[in-house]
C-alpha positions as CSV (number, residue, x, y, z in Angstrom):
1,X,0.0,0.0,0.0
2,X,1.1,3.6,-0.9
3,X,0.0,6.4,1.4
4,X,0.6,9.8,0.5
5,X,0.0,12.2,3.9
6,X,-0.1,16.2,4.2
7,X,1.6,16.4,1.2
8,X,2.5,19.8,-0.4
9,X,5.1,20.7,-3.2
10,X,6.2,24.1,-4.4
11,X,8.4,24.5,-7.5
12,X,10.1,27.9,-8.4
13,X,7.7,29.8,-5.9
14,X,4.3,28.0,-7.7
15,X,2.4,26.1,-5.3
16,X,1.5,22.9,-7.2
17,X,0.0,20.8,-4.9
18,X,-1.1,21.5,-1.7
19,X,-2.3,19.3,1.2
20,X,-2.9,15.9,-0.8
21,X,-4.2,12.7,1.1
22,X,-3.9,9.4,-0.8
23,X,-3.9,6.1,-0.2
24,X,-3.1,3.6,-2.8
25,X,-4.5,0.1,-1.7
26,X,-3.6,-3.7,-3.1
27,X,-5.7,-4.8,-6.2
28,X,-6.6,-1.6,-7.6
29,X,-5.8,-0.3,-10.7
30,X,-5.0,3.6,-10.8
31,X,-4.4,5.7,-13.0
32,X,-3.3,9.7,-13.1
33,X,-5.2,12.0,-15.5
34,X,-4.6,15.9,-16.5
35,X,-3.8,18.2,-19.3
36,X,-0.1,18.6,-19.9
37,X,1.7,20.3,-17.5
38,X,-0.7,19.7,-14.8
39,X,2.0,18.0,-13.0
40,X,1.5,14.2,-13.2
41,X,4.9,12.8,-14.1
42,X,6.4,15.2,-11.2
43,X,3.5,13.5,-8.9
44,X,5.0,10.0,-10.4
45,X,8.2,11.1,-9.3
46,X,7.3,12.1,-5.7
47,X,5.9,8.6,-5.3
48,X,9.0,7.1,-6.5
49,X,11.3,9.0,-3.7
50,X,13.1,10.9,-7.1
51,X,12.1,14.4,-6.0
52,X,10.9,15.3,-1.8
53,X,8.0,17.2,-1.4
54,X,8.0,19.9,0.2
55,X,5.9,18.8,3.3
56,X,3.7,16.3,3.5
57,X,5.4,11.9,3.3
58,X,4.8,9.3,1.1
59,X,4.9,5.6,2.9
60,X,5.5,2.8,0.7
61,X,4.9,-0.7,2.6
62,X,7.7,-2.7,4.0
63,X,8.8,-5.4,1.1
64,X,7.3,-3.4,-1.7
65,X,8.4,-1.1,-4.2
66,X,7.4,1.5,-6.8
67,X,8.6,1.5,-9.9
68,X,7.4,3.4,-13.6
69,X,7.3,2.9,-16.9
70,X,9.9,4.8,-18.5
71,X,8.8,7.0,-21.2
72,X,12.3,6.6,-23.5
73,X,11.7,3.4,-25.1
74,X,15.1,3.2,-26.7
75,X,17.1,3.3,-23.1
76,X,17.5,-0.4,-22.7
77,X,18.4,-1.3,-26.8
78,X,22.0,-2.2,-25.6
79,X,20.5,-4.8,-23.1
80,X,18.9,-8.2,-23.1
81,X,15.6,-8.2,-22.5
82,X,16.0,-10.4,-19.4
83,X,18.4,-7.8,-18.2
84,X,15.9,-4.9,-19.0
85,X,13.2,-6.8,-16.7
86,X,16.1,-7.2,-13.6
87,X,16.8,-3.7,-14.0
88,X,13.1,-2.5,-13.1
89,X,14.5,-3.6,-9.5
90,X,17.5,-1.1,-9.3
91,X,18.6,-2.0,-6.0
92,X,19.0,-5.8,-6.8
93,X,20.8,-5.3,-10.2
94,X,23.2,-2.5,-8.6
95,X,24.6,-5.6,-6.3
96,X,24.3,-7.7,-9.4
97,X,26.9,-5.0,-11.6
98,X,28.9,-4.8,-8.3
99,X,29.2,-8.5,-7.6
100,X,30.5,-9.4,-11.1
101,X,32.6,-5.8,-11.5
102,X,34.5,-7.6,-7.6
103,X,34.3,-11.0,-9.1
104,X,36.4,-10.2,-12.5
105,X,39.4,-8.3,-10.8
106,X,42.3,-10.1,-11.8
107,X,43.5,-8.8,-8.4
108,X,41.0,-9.9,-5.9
109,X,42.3,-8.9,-2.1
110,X,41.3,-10.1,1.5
111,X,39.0,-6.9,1.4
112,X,37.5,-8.0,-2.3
113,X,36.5,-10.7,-0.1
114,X,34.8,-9.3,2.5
115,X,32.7,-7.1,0.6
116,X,31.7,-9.7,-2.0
117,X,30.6,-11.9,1.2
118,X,28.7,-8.5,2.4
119,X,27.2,-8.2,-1.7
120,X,26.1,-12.2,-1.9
121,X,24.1,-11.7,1.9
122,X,22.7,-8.7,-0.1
123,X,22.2,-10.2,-3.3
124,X,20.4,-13.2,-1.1
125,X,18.3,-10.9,0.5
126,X,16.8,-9.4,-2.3
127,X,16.0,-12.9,-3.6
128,X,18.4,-12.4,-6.1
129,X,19.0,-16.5,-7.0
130,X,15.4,-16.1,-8.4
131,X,15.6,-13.1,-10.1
132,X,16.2,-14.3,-13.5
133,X,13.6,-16.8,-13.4
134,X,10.8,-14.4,-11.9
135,X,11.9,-12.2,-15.0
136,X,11.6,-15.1,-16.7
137,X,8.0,-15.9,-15.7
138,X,7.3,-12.3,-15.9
139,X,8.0,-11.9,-19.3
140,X,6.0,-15.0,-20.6
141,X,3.2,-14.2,-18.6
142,X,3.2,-10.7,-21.2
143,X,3.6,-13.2,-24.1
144,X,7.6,-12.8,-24.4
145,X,8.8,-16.1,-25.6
146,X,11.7,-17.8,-23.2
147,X,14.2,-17.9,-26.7
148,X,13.8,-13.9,-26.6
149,X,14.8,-13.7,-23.4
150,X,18.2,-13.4,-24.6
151,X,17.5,-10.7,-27.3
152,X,18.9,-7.2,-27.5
153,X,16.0,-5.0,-26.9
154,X,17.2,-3.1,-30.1
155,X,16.3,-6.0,-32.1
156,X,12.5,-6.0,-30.8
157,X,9.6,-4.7,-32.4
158,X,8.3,-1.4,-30.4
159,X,5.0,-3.5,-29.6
160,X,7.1,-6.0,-27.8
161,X,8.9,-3.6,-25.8
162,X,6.5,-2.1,-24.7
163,X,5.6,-5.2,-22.9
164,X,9.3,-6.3,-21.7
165,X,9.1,-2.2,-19.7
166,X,6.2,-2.9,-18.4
167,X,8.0,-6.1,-17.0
C-alpha cells in the first residue's frame, strides 16, 4: 500500500500541490489524469522518492516497491531483454553489476572478499537467486517467448517492448 499524507510541493515559488491525502490500496488499478503540464509525471516522481516534497510523506509498505514505466523506449536497446526486466529492481541489479565488476578483478584482495561476502548476503536478501527466473516468468506471462529472453531489446519490435518495460 502507498500512502501519501499532508503532502504539499512548491516549485520555483508555484504552489502545485497542496495538502494531498492518498492512499493507494492492493488490487486496484490507478491511474493519473490531466492536461499537460498539470503536474502528473512530477507527482509519479514524488511517489518514486526521485524528487521530496515539500511537506507532506509518502509511505510505501515494507517489502514493496514503486517502480514506472519509463517513457524513452530506446534506453534499454543495448541490453537483453531479461536484463531490461532485472533492472526494473534497481537495487537488486546495482549488487548484481557490483558482484561481477568484484568477481572479474584479476586482483581480488582479502578486502574483495569481505565485501563480495557482504554483496552475496545482499544479493540473497533481495531474492536475487530467483531473479532471473521471476523475470523469466514475468515476461512470458506478457507473451515474451523464453528464446527472446536473450535478445537485445534493439532488435524487438516497439509492440514487444513495450511489454518487456512494463516487465
Amino acid at each position: 500500500m502507498i500512502t501519501v499524507s499532508d503532502l504539499s510541493l512548491n516549485l520555483s515559488g508555484r504552489t502545485l500541490y497542496e495538502d494531498v491525502n492518498l492512499k493507494f490500496t492492493p488490487g486496484n488499478c490507478y491511474g493519473v489524469i490531466g492536461a499537460n503540464g498539470a503536474g502528473k509525471s512530477t507527482f509519479l516522481k514524488l511517489l518514486e522518492g526521485k524528487i521530496e516534497p515539500t511537506t507532506g510523506n509518502i509511505s510505501i509498505d515494507a517489502n514493496e516497491r514503486m517502480s514506472s514505466l519509463n517513457q524513452d523506449h530506446f534506453a534499454f536497446e543495448d541490453f537483453t531483454v531479461l536484463d531490461t526486466v532485472i533492472q526494473g529492481h534497481k537495487e537488486l541489479y546495482q549488487v548484481m553489476k557490483e558482484k561481477d565488476e568484484l568477481y572479474s578483478k584479476p586482483d581480488f584482495s582479502d578486502e574483495d572478499g569481505v565485501k563480495a561476502a557482504e554483496l552475496e548476503s545482499k544479493f540473497a536478501e533481495l531474492d536475487g537467486w530467483n531473479a532471473e527466473a521471476d523475470a523469466s516468468k514475468l515476461l512470458q506471462s506478457l507473451g515474451i517467448p523464453e528464446d527472446m529472453h536473450q535478445s537485445k531489446m534493439s532488435e524487438l519490435p516497439e509492440a514487444e517492448k513495450v511489454k518487456v518495460l512494463l516487465a
